[in-house]
C-alpha positions in Angstrom: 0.0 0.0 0.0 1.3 3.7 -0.7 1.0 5.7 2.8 1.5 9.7 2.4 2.1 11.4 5.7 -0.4 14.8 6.5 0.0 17.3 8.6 -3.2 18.1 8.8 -3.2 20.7 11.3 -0.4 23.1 12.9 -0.9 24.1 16.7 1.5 26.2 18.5 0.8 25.0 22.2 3.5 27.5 24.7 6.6 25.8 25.0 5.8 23.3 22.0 5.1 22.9 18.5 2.3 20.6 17.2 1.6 18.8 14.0 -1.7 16.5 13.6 0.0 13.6 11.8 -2.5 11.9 9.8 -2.2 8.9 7.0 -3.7 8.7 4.0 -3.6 5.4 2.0 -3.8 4.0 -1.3 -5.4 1.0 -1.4 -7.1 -1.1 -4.3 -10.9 -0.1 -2.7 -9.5 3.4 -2.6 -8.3 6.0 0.2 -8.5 5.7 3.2 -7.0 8.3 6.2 -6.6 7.1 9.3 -8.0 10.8 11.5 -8.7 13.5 9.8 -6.9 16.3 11.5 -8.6 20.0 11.3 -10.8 20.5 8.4 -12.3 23.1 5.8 -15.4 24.3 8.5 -12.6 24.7 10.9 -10.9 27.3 9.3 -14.1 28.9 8.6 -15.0 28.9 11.7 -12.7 28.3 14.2 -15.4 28.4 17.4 -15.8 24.7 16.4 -12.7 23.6 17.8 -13.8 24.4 20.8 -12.4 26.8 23.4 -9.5 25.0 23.9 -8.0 26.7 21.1 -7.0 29.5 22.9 -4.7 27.2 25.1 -3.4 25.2 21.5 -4.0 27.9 19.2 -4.6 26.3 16.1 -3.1 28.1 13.1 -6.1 26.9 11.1 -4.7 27.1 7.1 -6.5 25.8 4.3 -3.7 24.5 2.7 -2.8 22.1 5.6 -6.8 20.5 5.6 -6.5 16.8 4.4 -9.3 17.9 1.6 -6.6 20.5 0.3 -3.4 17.7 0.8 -5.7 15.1 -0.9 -6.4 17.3 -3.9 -2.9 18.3 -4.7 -2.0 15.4 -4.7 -4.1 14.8 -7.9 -6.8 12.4 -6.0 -10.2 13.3 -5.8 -12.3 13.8 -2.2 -14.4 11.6 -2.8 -12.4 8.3 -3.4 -11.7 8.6 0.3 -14.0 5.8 1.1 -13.1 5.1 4.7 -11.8 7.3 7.6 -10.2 5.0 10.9 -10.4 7.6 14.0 -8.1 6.8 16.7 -10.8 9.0 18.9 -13.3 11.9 18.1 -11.4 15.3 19.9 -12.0 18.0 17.6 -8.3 18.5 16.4 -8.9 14.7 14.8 -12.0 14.5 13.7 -12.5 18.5 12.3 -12.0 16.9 8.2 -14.6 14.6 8.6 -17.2 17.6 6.8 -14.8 17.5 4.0 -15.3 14.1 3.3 -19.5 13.3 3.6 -19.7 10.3 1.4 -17.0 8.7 3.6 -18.1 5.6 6.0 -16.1 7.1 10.0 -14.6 3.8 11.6 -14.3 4.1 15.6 -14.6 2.2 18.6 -18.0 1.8 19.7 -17.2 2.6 23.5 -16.2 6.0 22.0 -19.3 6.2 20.0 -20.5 6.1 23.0 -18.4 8.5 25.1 -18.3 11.4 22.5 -21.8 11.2 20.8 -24.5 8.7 22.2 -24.2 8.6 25.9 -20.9 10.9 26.8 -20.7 11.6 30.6 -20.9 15.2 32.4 -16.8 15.8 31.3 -17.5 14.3 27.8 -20.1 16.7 27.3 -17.6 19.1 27.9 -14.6 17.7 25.8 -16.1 16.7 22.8 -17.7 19.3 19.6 -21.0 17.9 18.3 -20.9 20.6 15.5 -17.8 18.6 14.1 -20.5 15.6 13.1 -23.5 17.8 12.8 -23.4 16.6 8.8 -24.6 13.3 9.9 -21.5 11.2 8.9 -21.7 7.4 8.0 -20.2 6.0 11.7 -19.0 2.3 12.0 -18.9 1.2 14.9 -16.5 -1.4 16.4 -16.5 -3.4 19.3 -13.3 -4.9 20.8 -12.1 -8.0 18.5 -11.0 -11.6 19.5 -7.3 -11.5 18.1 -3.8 -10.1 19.6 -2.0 -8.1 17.8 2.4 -7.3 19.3 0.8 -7.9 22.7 -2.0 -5.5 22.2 -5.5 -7.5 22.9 -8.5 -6.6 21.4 -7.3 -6.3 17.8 -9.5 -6.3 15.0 -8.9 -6.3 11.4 -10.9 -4.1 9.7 -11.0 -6.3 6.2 -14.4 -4.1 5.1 -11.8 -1.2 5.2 -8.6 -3.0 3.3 -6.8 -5.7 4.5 -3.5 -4.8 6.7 -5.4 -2.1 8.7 -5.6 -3.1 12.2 -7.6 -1.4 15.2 -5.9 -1.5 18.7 -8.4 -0.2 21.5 -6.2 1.4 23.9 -8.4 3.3 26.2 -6.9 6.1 28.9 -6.8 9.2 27.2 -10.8 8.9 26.1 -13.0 6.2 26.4 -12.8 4.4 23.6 -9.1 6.0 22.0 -7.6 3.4 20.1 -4.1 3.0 17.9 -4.2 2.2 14.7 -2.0 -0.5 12.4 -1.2 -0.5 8.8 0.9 -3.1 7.0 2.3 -1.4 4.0 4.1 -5.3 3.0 7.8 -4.0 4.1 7.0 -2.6 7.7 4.1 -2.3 9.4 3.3 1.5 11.0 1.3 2.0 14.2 -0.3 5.4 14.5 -1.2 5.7 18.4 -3.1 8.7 18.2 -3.4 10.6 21.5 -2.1 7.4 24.1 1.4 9.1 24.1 2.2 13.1 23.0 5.7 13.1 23.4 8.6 11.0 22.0 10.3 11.7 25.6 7.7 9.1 26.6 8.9 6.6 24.5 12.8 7.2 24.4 13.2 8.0 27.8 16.0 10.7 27.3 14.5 13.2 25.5 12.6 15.8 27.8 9.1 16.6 27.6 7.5 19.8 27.9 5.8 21.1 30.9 3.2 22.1 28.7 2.5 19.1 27.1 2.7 17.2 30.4 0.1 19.3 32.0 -2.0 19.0 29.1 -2.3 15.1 28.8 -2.9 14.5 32.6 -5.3 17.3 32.6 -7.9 16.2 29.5 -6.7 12.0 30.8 -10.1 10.2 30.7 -8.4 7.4 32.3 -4.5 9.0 34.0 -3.9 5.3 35.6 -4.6 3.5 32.2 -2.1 6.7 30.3 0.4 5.5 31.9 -0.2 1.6 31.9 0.1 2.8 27.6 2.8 4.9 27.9 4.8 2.1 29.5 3.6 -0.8 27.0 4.3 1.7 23.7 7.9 2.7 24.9 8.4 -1.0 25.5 7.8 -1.9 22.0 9.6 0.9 21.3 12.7 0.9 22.7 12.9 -3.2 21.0 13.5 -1.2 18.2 12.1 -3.7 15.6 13.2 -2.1 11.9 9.9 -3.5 10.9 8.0 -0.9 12.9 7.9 2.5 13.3 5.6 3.8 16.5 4.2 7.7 16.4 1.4 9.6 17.9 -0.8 12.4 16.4 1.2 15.3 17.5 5.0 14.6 17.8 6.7 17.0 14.9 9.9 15.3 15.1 8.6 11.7 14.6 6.0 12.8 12.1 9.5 14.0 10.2 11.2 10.9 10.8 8.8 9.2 9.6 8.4 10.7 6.4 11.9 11.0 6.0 12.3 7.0 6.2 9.8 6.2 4.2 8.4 9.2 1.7 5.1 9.0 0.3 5.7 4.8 0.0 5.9 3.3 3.7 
């Protein structure tokens, strides 16, 4: 499969620079992103972020939407078939708009969390104007296989083979990772269950900011750190037929890309 790595959305949190690292990939159903990162709508309007963005401040450009990325890269919107969310905050979800015909793949428990039952704080957290356009959801419930020691996994074959969801629950309810086999490595997009690559490597400090930040929006700050542990393990093995990232780290969303260019 051809992966292209998106950054779909710059935010310039105090003390550190943010990227929302999202995939998009060619497959022989057609494209498929894994998040979305900010869209169109958001730049438009940026009160649907949420007012959180005074804390992340969003630069909000056109040019960085995946709908814009997709387009230049002479593909069309709509032969994004699928989107895999790793979990529905706004600054992962905010394309979705862009891409109406596409069928949203997320866990059901955060189905349930950000849009059909969400607690007191959910109601809080999440933006119901980012699916006010009444997008095709998929829900999935945990599956029966194991996937690098992750349980839970399940294959999402309706989607394209290779693509793997990993619940991994902390940081929401129902966050999850999310695994693509591109035949000569397999990547693993974990989304919000780490921010930092300090958390993985060990040495590398990580900022105040961003500490503050994922303890304070935690849904779960016991299970964060169960994850943080179990990522940095698989890490640190350093298996060449892996690379591990989250949504936000610029430095591992350029290593990456540097690795492996537009074909992982």
């Amino acid at each position: 499969m051809k992966v292209h790595h998106l950054n779909c959305g710059t935010m310039l949190l105090p003390t550190a620079h943010l990227v929302c690292h999202v995939l998009l990939v060619e497959t022989a159903g057609g494209l498929v992103l894994v998040d979305s990162g900010l869209g169109l709508a958001d730049v438009a309007d940026p009160r649907r972020f949420g007012p959180s963005r005074h804390v992340v401040r969003p630069v909000l450009r056109a040019e960085e939407t995946a709908a814009r990325q997709v387009e230049r890269l002479g593909l069309a919107r709509e032969d994004v078939r699928h989107i895999v969310l790793t979990h529905a905050d706004a600054d992962h979800i905010g394309g979705l708009a862009d891409f109406p015909h596409a069928q949203v793949h997320l866990t059901a428990a955060e189905v349930l969390g950000s849009m059909a039952a969400p607690s007191r704080r959910e109601r809080i957290r999440y933006r119901p104007a980012q699916w006010a356009h009444g997008p095709r959801i998929v829900e999935h419930g945990p599956g029966g296989e194991t996937w690098r020691g992750f349980a839970a996994a399940r294959e999402l074959d309706a989607v394209a083979p290779g693509i793997v969801l990993l619940p991994l629950p902390g940081h929401t309810r129902g966050h999850a990772c999310v695994a693509v086999d591109t035949g000569t490595r397999w990547l693993l997009h974990a989304g919000d269950a780490f921010y930092h690559r300090g958390t993985l490597d060990g040495r590398t400090p990580v900022p105040a900011a961003l500490r503050a930040m994922e303890t304070l929006i935690a849904q779960d700050r016991k299970r964060v750190g169960e994850n943080h542990a179990r990522l940095a393990e698989l890490y640190r093995a350093g298996d060449p037929g892996l690379a591990v990232f989250s949504a936000h780290d610029p430095v591992l969303y350029e290593k990456v890309r540097a690795e492996t260019g537009a074909r992982a």
